[in-house]
Each structure stands twice: as structure tokens, then as C-alpha cells.
Backbone bond lengths (Angstrom), bond angles and torsions (degrees), N, CA, C in turn:
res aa  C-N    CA-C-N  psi(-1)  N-CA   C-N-CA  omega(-1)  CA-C   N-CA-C  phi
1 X - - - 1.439 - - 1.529 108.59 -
2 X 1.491 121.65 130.97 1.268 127.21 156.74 1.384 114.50 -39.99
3 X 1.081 124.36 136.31 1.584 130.80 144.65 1.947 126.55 -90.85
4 X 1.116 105.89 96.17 1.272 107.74 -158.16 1.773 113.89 -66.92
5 X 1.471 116.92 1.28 1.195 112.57 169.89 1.533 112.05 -98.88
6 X 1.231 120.03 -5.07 1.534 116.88 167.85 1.076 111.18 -86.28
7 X 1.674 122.25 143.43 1.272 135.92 -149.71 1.822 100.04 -95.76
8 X 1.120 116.29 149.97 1.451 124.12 -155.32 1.512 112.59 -127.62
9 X 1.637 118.58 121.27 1.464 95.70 -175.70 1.308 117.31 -130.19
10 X 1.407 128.74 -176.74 1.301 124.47 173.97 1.718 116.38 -134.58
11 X 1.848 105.56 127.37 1.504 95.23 172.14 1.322 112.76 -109.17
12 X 1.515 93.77 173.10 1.415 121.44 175.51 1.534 117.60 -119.99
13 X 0.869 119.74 159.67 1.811 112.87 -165.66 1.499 104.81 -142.11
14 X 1.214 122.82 139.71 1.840 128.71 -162.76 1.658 105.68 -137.64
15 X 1.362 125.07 87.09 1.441 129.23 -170.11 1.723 100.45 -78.02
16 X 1.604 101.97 128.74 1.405 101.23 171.50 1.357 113.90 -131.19
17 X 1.677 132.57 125.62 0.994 123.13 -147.87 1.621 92.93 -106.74
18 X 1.891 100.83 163.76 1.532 111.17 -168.16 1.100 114.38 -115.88
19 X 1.424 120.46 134.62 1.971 115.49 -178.94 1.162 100.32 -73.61
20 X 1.617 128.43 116.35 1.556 131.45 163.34 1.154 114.98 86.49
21 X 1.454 122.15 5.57 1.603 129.65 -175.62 1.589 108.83 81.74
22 X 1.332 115.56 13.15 1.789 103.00 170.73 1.945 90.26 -129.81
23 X 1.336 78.63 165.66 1.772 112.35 -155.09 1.888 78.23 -102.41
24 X 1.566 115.67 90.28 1.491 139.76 172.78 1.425 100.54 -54.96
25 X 1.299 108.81 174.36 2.218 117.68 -179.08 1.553 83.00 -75.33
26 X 1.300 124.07 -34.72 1.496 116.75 -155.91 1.734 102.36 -89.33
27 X 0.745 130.71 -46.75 1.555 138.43 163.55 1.854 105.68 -36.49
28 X 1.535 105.36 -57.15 1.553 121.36 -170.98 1.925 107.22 -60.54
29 X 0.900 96.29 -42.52 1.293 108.40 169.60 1.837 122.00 -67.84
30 X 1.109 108.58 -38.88 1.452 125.61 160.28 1.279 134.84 -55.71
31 X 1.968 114.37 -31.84 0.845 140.86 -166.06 1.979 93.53 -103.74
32 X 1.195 103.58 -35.81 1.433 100.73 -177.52 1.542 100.73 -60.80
33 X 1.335 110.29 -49.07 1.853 121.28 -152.35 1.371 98.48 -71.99
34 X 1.459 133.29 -23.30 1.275 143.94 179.03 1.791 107.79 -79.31
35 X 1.192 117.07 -72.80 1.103 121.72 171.42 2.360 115.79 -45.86
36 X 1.133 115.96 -30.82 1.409 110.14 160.44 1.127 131.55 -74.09
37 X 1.469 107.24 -41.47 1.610 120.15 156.99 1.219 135.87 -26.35
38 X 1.812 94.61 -61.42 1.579 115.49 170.73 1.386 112.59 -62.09
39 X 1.459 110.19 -36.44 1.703 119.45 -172.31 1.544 85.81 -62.99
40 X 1.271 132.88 -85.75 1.453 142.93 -163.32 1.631 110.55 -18.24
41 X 1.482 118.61 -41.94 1.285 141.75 -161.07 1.579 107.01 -74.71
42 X 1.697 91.09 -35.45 2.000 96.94 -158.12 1.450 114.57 118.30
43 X 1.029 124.38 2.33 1.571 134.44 -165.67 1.539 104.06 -91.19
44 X 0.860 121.19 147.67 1.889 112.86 171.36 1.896 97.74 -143.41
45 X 1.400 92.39 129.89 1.427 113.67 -174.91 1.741 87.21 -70.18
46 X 1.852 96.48 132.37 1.146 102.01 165.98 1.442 114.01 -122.43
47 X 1.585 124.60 -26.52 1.399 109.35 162.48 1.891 97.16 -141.20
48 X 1.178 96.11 -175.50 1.747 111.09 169.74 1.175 118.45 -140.66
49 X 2.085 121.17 76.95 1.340 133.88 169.13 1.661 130.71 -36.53
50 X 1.659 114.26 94.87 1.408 77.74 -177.03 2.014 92.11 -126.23
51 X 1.604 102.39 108.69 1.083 98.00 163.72 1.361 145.29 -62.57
52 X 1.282 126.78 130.07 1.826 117.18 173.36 1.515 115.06 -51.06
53 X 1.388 111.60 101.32 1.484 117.86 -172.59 2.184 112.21 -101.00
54 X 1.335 69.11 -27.03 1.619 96.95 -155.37 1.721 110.86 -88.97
55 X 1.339 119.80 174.10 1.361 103.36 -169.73 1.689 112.17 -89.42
56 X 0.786 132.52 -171.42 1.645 130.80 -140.19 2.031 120.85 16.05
57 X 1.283 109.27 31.65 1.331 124.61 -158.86 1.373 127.61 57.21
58 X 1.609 105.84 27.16 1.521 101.52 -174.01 1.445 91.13 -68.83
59 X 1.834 114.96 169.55 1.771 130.56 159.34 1.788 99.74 -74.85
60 X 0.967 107.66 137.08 1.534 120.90 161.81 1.808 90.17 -106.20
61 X 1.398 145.76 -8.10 1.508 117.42 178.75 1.851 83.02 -151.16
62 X 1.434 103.10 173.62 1.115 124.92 172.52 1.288 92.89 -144.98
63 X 1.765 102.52 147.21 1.195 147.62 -178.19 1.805 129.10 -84.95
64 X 0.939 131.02 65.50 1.634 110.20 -136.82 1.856 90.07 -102.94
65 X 1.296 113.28 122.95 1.804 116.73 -162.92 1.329 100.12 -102.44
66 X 1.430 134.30 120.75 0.973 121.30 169.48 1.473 122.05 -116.65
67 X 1.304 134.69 174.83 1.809 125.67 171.91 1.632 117.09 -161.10
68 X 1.324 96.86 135.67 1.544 92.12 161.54 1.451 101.37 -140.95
69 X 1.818 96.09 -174.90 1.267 97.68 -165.44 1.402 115.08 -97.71
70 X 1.590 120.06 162.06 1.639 117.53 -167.77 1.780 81.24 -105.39
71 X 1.153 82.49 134.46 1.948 117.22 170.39 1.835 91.09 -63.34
72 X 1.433 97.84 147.14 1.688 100.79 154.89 1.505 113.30 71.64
């Protein structure tokens, strides 16, 4: 059962991929402009997924999870 006084939210998710499995000045910067954006919106970064995709388990992408809460 829902509890209708706990606050309820919804995410959105923004995949950003990596040259060679590292997070470049140009990537870092990308990741900034994304993450303010979302802030600007109402969104609050809650984690940054980056699975071992790549060979020696480096990430070839990161995951960036964000959430806020739905009004009402």
C-alpha cells in the first residue's frame, strides 16, 4: 500500500559516453553543463553509474541518475 504522506519522485537518466574509459577535460565539462541544467530544472543528481563495459573493465559510458519530487 502507498502511503500518501511520503513524498514521491520521478527520475530521468542522461548517458554520457567516455573516450578510452576516462572522463576527458572535455567530457568533465559536459558532465558539469548537464548536471547544472538538471539543477536549474529541479532535478538533484543522485548518483553517477559507470559500469565496466570496456576491456580490462574500464566504463566506455557513464550513467548520471537524477530525481525530484512530483508535487500532488
Amino acid at each position: 500500500m502507498v502511503n500518501p504522506n511520503r513524498p514521491r519522485y520521478e527520475c530521468t537518466f542522461v548517458n554520457l559516453s567516455l573516450r578510452g574509459g576516462f572522463l576527458t577535460s572535455w567530457k568533465r565539462d559536459e558532465y558539469r553543463e548537464v548536471v547544472q541544467q538538471h539543477a536549474d530544472e529541479g532535478w538533484r543528481l543522485v548518483q553517477a553509474f559507470a559500469p565496466a563495459l570496456g576491456v580490462c573493465g574500464a566504463a566506455r559510458q557513464v550513467d548520471l541518475i537524477f530525481e525530484r519530487e512530483i508535487d500532488g
